[in-house]
C-alpha positions in Angstrom: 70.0 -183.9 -115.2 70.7 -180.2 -116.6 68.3 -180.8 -119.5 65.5 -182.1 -116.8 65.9 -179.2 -114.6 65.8 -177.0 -118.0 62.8 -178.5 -118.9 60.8 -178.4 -115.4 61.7 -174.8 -115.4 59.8 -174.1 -118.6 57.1 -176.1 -117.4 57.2 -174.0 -114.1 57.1 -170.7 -116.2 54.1 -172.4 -118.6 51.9 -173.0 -115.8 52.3 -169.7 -113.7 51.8 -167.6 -116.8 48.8 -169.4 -117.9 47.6 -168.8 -114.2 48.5 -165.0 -113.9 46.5 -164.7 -117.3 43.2 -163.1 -116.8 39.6 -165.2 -117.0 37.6 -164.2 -120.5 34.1 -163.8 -119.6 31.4 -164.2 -122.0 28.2 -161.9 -122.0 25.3 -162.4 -124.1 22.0 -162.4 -124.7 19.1 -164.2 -124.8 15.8 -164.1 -127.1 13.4 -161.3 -127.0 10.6 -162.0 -125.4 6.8 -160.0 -124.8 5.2 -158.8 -121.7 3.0 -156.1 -120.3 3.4 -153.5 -118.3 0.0 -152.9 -116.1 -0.6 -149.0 -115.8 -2.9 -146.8 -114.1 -3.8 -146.5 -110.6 -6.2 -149.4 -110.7 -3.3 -151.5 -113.2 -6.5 -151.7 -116.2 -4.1 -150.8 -118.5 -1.4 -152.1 -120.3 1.9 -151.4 -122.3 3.6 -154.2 -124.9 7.7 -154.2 -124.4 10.2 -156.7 -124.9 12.4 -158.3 -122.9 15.2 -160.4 -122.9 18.0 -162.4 -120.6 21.3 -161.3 -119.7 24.0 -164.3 -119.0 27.3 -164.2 -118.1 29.0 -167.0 -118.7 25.9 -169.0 -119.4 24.5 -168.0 -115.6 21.3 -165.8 -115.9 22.1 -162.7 -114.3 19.4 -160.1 -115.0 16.6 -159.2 -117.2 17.0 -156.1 -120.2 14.6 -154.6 -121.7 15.8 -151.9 -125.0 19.2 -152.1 -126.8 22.3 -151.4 -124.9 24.8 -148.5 -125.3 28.2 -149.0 -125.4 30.5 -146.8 -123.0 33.6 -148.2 -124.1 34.9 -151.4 -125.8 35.3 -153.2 -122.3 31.8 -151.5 -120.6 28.2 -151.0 -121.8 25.0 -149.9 -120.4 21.2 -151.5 -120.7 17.9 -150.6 -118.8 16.9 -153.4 -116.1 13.5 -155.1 -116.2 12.5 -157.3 -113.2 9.3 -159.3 -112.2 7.4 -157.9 -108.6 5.3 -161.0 -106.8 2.0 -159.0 -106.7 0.3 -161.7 -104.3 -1.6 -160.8 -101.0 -1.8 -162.7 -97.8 -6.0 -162.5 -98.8 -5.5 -164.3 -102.4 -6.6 -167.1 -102.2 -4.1 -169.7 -102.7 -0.3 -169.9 -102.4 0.8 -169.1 -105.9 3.0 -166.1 -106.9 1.3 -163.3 -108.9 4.4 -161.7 -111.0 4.4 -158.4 -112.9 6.8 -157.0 -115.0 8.9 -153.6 -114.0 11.0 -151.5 -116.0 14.1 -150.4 -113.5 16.7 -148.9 -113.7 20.2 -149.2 -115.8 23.1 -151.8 -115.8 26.6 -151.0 -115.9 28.3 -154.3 -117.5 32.2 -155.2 -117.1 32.6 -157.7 -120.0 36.4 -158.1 -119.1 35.6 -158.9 -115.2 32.1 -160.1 -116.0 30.4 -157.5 -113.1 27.4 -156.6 -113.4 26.1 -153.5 -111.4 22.7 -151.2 -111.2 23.8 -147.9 -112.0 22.5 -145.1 -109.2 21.4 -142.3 -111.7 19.9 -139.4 -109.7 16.4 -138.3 -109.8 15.9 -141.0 -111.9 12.5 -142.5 -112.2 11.8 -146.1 -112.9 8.2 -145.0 -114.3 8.5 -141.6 -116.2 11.8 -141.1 -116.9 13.4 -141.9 -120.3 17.5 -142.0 -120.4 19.4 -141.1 -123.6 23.4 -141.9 -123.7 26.1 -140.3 -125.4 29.5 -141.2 -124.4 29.5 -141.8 -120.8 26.9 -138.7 -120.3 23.2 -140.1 -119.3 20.2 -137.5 -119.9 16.9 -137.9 -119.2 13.9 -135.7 -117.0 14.5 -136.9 -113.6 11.7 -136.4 -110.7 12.3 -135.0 -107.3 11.8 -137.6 -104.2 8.3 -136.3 -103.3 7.3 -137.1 -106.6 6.1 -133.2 -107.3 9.4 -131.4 -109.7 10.5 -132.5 -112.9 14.0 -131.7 -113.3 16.4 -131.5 -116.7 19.4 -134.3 -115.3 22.7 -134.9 -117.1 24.8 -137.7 -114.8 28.1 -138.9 -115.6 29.3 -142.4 -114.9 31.6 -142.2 -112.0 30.3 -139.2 -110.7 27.6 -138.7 -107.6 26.8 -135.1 -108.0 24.9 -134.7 -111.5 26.6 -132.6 -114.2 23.1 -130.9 -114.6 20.2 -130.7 -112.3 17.6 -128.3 -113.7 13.9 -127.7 -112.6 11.7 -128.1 -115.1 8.2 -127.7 -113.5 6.1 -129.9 -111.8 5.4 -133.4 -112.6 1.8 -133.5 -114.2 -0.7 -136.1 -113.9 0.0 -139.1 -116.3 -1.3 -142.5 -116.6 1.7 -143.6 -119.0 5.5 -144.4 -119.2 7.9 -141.1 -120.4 4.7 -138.9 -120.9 6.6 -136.6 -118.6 9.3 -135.6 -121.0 10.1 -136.8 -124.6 13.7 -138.8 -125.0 16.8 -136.1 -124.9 18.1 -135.3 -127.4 22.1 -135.3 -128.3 24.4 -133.6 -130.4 28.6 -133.5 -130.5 31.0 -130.4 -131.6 30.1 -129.0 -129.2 28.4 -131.6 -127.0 25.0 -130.3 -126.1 21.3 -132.0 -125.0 18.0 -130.5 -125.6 15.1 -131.2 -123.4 11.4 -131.1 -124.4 9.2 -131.3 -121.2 5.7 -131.8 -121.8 4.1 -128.7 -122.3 6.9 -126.8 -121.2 9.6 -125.0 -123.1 12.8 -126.6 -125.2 15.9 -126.3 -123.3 19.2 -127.3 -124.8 22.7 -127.1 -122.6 26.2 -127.1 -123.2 28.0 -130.2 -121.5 31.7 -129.2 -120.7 33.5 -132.3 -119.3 31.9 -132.1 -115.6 29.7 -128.5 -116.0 26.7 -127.9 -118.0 25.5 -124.4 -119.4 22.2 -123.2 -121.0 23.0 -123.1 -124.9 22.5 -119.7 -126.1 18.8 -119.5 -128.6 19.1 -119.0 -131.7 17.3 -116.2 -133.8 14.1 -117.2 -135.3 14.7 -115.6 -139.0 10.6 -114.8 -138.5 11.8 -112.4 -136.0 13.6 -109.7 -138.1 10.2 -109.7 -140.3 7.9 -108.9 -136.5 10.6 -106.0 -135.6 
């Protein structure tokens, strides 16, 4: 009777550590695939990316489009792409007319398996272009009216952007990122550069939650001029 008790107690143990253990998730991805993006005011013109799926645990959770950044071993980042149903009560016919979008990013868990769209400020779906280092996204953000271009460092974690600088204002444009080429990065010390179209090079210092403008450095042409 001692041994059975013995035994139903290691059972017992057994069965409520395997249940206290934590779910493995799997995340993958699926083939790339081509669409267009239709630009312009009147949509006549079009853009060639690629997308591809996004499962988690073999369920289709969202669309990707460019490769994903890794945050930390356990979290990563990836730009969202989505189809819009263009169709108009006055088309003719019932039948959805999709379009592909770029969107914003995704923040994915692969331990829990979450997957969650990222509220970067200022960002814009259209013109703006992200670049990651660490857990620090830059890219040139645009102000809600659609009229400023701003320099934008965000943090993950963080509402209030590490760096918010005005750039100018947002000129006319047609195409995807022609407001501002893509960051970029640099480590020891940590430090972005910004190139606005036709607008001046800025590169800042990023100090855990602060950013500062990087001092310029002498152009050796400039001794020979004085």
């Amino acid at each position: 009777m001692r041994d059975y008790l013995l035994v139903a107690v290691a059972w017992l143990a057994l069965a409520s550590g395997a249940a206290a253990a934590p779910r493995q998730h799997i995340v993958s991805f699926g083939k790339w695939m081509p669409v267009k993006l239709f630009l312009g005011p009147n949509e006549d013109k079009t853009l060639d990316i690629k997308i591809r799926s996004l499962y988690v645990d073999g369920r289709l959770r969202e669309f990707a489009t460019g490769d994903p950044h890794d945050i930390t071993e356990r979290m990563f980042v990836v730009r969202r792409a989505y189809r819009l149903n263009d169709w108009l009560p006055s088309d003719e016919g019932t039948a959805h007319k999709w379009k592909w979008q770029r969107g914003g990013w995704l923040l994915v868990d692969r331990d829990t398996g979450r997957v969650s769209q990222l509220n970067l400020p200022n960002f814009d779906a259209f013109y703006s272009l992200a670049t990651w280092y660490r857990d620090y996204a830059a890219y040139c953000g645009v102000s809600d009216d659609g009229t400023k271009l701003y320099a934008v460092v965000a943090q993950l974690g963080r509402k209030k952007p590490v760096l918010n600088r005005e750039l100018g204002p947002v000129k006319d444009a047609d195409m995807p990122d022609a407001q501002c080429a893509a960051p970029e990065w640099q480590r020891q010390p940590a430090r972005v550069t910004f190139n606005p179209a036709g607008g001046q090079k800025l590169t800042f210092n990023i100090r855990g939650h602060a950013a500062d403008l990087a001092p310029v450095a002498n152009d050796p042409g400039d001794e020979d001029k004085q």
